[in-house]
N, CA, C and O of each residue as an XYZ file, in Angstrom:
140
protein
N     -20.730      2.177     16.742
C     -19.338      2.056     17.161
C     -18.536      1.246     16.141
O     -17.410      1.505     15.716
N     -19.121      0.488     15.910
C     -18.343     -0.627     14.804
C     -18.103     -0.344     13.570
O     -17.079     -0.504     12.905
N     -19.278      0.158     13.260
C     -18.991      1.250     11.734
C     -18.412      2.526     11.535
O     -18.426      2.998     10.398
N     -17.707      3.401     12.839
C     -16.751      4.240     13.116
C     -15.548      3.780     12.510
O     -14.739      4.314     11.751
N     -15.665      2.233     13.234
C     -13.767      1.487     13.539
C     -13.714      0.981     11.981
O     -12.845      1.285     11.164
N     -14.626      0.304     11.806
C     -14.590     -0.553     10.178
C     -14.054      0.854      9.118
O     -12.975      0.681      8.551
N     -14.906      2.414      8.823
C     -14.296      2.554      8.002
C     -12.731      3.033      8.580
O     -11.817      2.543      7.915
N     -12.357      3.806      9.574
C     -11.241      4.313      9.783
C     -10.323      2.715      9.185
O      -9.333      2.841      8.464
N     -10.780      1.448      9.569
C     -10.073      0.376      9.122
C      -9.581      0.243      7.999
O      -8.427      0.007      7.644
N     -11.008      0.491      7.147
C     -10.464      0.272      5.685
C     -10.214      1.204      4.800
O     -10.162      1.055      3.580
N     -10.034      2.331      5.507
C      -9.082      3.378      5.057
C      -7.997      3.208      4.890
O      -7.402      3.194      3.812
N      -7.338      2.964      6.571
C      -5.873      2.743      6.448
C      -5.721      1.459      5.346
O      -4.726      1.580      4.631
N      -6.628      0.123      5.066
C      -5.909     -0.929      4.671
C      -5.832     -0.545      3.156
O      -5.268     -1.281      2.346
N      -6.404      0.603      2.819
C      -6.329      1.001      1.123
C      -4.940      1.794      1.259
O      -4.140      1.453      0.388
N      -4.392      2.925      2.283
C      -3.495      3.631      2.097
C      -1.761      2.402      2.036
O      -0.567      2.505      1.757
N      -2.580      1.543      2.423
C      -1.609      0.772      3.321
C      -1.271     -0.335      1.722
O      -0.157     -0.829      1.549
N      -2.163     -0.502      0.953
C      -2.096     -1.391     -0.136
C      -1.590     -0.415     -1.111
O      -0.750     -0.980     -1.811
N      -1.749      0.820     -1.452
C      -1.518      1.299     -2.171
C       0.261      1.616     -1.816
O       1.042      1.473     -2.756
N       0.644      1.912     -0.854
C       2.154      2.420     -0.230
C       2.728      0.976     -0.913
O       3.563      1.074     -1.812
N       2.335     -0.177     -0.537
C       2.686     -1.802     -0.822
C       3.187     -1.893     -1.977
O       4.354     -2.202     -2.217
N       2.163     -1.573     -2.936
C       1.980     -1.450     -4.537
C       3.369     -0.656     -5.262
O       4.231     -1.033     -6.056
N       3.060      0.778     -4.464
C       4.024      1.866     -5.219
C       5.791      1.342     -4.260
O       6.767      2.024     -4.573
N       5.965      0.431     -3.419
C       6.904     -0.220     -2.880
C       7.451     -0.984     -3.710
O       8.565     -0.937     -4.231
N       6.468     -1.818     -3.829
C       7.179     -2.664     -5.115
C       7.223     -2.497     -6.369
O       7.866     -3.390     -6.921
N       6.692     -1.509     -7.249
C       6.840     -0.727     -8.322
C       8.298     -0.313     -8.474
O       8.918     -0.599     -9.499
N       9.020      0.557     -7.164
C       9.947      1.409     -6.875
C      11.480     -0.286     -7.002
O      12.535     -0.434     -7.621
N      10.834     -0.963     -6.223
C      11.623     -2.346     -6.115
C      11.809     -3.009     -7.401
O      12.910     -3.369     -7.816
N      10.243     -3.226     -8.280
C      10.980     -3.869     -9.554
C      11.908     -2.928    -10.455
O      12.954     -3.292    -10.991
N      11.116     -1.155    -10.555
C      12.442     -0.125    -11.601
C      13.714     -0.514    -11.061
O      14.550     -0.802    -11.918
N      14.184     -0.621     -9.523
C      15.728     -0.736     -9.175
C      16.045     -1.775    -10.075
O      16.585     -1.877    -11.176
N      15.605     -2.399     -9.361
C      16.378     -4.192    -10.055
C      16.175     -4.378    -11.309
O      16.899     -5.276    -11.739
N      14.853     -3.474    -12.831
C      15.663     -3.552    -13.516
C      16.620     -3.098    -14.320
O      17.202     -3.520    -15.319
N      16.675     -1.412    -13.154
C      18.049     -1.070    -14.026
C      19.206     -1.054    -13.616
O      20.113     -0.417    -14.150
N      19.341     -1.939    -12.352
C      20.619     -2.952    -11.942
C      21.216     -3.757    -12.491
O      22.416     -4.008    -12.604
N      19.941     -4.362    -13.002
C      20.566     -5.859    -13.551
C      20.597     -5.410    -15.461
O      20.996     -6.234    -16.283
């Protein structure tokens, strides 16, 4: 049971780091061709 939940877990926490990553990628290009 636990090793069902663990990987579905650390699935999402990779999709979830990677969305994070390409978030703030998208955040530093704005700002620097704002500024």
């Amino acid at each position: 049971m636990r090793s069902r939940f663990e990987r579905r877990w650390v699935r999402w926490n990779v999709v979830r780091a990677v969305t994070s990553t390409a978030a703030l990628g998208c955040l530093a290009t704005v700002l620097a061709v704002v500024s």
